[in-house]
C-alpha positions in Angstrom: 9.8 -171.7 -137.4 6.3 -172.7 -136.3 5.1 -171.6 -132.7 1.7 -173.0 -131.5 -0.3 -170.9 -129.6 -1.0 -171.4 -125.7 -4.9 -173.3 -125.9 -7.0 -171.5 -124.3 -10.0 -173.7 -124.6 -11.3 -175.9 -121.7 -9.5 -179.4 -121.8 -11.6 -182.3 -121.1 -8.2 -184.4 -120.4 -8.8 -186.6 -117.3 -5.9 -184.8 -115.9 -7.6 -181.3 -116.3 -6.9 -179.5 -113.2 -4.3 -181.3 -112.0 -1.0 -179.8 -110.7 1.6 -178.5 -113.2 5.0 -177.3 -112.6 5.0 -173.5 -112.3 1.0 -174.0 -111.4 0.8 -172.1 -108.2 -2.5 -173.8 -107.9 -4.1 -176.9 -105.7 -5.1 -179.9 -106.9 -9.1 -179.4 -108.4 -9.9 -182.9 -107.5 -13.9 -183.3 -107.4 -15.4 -184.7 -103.8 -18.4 -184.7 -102.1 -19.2 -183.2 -99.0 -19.2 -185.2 -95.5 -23.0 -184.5 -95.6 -23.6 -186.4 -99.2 -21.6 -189.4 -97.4 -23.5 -189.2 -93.9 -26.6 -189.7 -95.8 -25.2 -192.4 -98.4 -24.3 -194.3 -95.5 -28.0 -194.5 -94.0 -30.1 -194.8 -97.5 -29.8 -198.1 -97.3 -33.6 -199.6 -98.2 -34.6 -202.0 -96.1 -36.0 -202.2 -92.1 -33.7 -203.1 -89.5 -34.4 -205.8 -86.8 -36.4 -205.0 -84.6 -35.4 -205.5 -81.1 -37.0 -209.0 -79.4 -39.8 -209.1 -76.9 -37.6 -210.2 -74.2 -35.5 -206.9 -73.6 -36.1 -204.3 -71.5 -36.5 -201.0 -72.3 -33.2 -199.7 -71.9 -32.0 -202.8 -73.8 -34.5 -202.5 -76.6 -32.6 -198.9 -77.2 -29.4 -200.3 -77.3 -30.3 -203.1 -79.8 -32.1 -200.2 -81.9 -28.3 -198.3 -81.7 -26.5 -201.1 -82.5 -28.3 -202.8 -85.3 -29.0 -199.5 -86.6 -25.6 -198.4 -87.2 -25.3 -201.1 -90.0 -27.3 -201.6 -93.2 -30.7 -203.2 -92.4 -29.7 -206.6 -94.7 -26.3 -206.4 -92.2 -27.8 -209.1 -90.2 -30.0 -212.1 -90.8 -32.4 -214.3 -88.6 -29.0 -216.2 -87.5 -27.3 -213.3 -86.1 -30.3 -212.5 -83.3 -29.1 -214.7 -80.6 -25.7 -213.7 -80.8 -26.9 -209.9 -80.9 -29.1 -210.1 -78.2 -26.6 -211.6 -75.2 -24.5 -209.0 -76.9 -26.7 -206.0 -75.6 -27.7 -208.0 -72.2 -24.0 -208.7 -71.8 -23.2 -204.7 -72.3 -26.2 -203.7 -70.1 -25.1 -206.0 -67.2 -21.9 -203.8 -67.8 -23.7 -200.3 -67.7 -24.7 -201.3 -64.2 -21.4 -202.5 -63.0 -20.4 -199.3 -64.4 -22.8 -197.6 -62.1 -22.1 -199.3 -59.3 -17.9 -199.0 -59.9 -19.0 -195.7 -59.7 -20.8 -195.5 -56.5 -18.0 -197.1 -54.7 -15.4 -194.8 -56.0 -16.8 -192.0 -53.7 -16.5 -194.3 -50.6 -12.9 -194.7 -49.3 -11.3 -197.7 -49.7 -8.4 -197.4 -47.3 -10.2 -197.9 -44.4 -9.1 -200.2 -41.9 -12.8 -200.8 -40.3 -14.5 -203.9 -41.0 -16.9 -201.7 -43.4 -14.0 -200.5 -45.1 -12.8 -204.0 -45.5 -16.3 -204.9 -46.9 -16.4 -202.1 -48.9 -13.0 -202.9 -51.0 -13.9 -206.7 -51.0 -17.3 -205.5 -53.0 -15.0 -203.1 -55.4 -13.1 -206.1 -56.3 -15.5 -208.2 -56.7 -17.3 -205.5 -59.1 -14.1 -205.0 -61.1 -13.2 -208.9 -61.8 -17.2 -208.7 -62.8 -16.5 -205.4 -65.1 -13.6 -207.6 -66.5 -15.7 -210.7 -67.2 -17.7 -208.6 -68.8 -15.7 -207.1 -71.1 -14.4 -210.2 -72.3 -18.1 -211.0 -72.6 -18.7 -208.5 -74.8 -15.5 -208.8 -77.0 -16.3 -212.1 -77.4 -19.8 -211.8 -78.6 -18.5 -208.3 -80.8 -16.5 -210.7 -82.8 -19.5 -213.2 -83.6 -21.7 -210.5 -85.9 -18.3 -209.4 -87.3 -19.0 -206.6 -85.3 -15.4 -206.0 -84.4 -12.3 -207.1 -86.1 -11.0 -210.8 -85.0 -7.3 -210.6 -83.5 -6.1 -214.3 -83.2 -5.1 -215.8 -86.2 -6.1 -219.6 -87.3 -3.6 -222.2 -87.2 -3.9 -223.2 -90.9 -3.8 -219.6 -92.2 -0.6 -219.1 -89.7 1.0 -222.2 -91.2 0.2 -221.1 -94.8 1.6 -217.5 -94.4 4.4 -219.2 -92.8 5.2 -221.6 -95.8 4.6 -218.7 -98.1 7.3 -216.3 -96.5 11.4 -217.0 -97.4 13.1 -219.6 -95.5 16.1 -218.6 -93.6 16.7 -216.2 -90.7 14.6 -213.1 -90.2 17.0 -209.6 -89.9 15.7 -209.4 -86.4 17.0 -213.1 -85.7 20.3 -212.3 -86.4 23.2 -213.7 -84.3 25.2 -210.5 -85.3 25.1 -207.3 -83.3 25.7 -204.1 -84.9 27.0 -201.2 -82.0 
């Protein structure tokens, strides 16, 4: 009878390292470190936009944030307009924001004329912060900056006619107690 001997020698099998029963061992698998993929993600070659003429300052920074979180060929000549009522939409918000804020330290339960004032102004402030945001989402959804949530009417009717016909489970006439 024949017995081969353990090998001892380095395997180059693509499933070297790899858990084995009785291997009280981890898994070796090779990755790299979260600072090798930070700087993947910014060595990009390439410029990004630069922010337009017609911004402010603080909105010049937030068009530098924005369109520098993405690869500099991310957006083309077609996507400036949309960006940049994106970052005036969002700066109109910062100062609703602020002044949301400033309110909040007032009372709003008062039953004085200026209190009255004071919580017509908060509402008006938070149908404004509301707007706003829908603004924003909007716009967020143009640059692909954000996922889209409704679905189109021809790709709804498509999925439709590729799923089985009959009644769904959760249709079910029958109740199980």
């Amino acid at each position: 009878m024949l017995t081969t001997p353990k090998n001892t020698e380095p395997s180059l099998s693509p499933l070297r390292g790899t858990q084995r029963l009785g291997n009280p061992e981890p898994f070796a698998v090779p990755r790299s470190s979260a600072t090798a993929a930070e700087i993947a993600a910014f060595a990009h070659p390439g410029v990004p936009m630069p922010p337009p003429a017609a911004l402010t300052p603080e909105q010049a920074d937030a068009w530098r944030e924005l369109v520098g979180a993405f690869a500099p060929e991310r957006f083309g000549p077609d996507a400036r307009p949309v960006l940049l009522e994106l970052v005036r939409a969002m700066s109109v918000s910062r100062q609703i924001a602020e002044q949301l804020a400033a309110l909040r330290e007032r009372s709003l339960t008062s039953e004085t004329k200026a209190g009255a004032a004071t919580r017509r102004i908060f509402l008006q402030l938070v149908a404004a912060a509301r707007d706003q945001s829908r603004v924003i989402a909007s716009l967020s959804v143009k640059p692909r900056l954000a996922e889209q949530t409704k679905t189109r009417k021809a790709v709804a009717e498509a999925e439709r006619e590729r799923s089985p016909a009959g009644p769904r489970p959760w249709e079910s006439t029958e109740r199980s107690n």
